[in-house]
C-alpha positions as CSV (number, residue, x, y, z in Angstrom):
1,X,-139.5,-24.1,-35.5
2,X,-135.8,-23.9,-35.0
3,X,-135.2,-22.3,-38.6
4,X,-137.5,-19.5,-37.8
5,X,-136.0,-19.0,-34.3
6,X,-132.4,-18.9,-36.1
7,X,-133.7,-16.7,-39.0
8,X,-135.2,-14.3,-36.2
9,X,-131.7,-14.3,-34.6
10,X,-130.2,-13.2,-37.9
11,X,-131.9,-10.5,-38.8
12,X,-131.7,-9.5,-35.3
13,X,-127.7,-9.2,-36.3
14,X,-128.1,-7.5,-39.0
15,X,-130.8,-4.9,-38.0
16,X,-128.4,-4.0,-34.8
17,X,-125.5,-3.8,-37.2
18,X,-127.0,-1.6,-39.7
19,X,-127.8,0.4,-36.7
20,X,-124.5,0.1,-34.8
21,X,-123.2,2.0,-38.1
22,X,-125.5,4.3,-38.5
23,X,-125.0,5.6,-35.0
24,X,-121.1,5.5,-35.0
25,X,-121.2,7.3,-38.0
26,X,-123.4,10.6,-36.4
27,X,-121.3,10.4,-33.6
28,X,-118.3,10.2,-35.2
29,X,-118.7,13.4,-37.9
30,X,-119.7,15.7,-34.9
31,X,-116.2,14.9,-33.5
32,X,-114.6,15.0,-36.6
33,X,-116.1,18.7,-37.5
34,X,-115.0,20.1,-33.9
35,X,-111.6,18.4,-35.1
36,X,-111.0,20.2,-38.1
37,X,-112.0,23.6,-36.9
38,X,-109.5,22.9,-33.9
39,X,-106.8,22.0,-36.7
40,X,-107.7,25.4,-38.8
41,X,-106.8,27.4,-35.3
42,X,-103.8,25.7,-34.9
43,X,-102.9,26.1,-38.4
44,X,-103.8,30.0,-37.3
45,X,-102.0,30.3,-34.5
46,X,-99.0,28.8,-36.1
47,X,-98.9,30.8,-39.0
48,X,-99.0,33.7,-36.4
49,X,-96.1,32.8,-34.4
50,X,-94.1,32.3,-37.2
51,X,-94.9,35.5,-38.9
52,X,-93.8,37.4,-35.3
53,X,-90.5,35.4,-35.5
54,X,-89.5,36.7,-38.6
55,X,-90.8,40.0,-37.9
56,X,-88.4,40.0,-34.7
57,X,-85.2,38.3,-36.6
58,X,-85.4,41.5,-39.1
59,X,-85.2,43.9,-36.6
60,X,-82.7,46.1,-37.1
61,X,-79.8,47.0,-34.0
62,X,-80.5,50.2,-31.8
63,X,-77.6,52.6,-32.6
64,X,-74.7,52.0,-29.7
65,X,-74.6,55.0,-26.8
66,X,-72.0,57.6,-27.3
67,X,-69.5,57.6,-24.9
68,X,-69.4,60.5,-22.7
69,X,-66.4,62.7,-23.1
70,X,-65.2,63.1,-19.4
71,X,-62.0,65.1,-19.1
72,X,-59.5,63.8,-15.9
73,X,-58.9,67.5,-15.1
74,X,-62.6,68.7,-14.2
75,X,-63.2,65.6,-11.7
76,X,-61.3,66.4,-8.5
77,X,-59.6,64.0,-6.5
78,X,-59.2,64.6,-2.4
79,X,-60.3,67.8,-2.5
């Protein structure tokens, strides 16, 4: 009577093993499927950024202002 009790216990163990697996693993892949899609947008997003980076750094400079030729004679002082 005792060995069947113990036997009963054991495969009690390894039934709810087998199914502890089982039932990490399908909740496990769903999280590891939303995790590679998340890692693809960043991978996106950084490929983005760095492409507007560069795109900025080769800007080329806006052409500097001419300077306004303002003679002394035509402004009148105390007049």
């Amino acid at each position: 009577m005792d060995i069947a009790i113990i036997g009963w216990i054991w495969m009690g163990i390894v039934i709810g093993a087998i199914a502890g697996i089982v039932t990490s693993g399908i909740l496990s892949s769903g999280r590891q499927a939303e995790l590679e899609s998340e890692n693809l947008h960043l991978v996106f997003i950084r490929d983005s950024l760095k492409a507007e980076i560069f795109r900025l750094e080769n800007q080329v400079k806006p052409k500097p202002r001419k300077k306004r030729n303002l003679k002394a004679k035509s402004i009148k002082i105390g007049e």
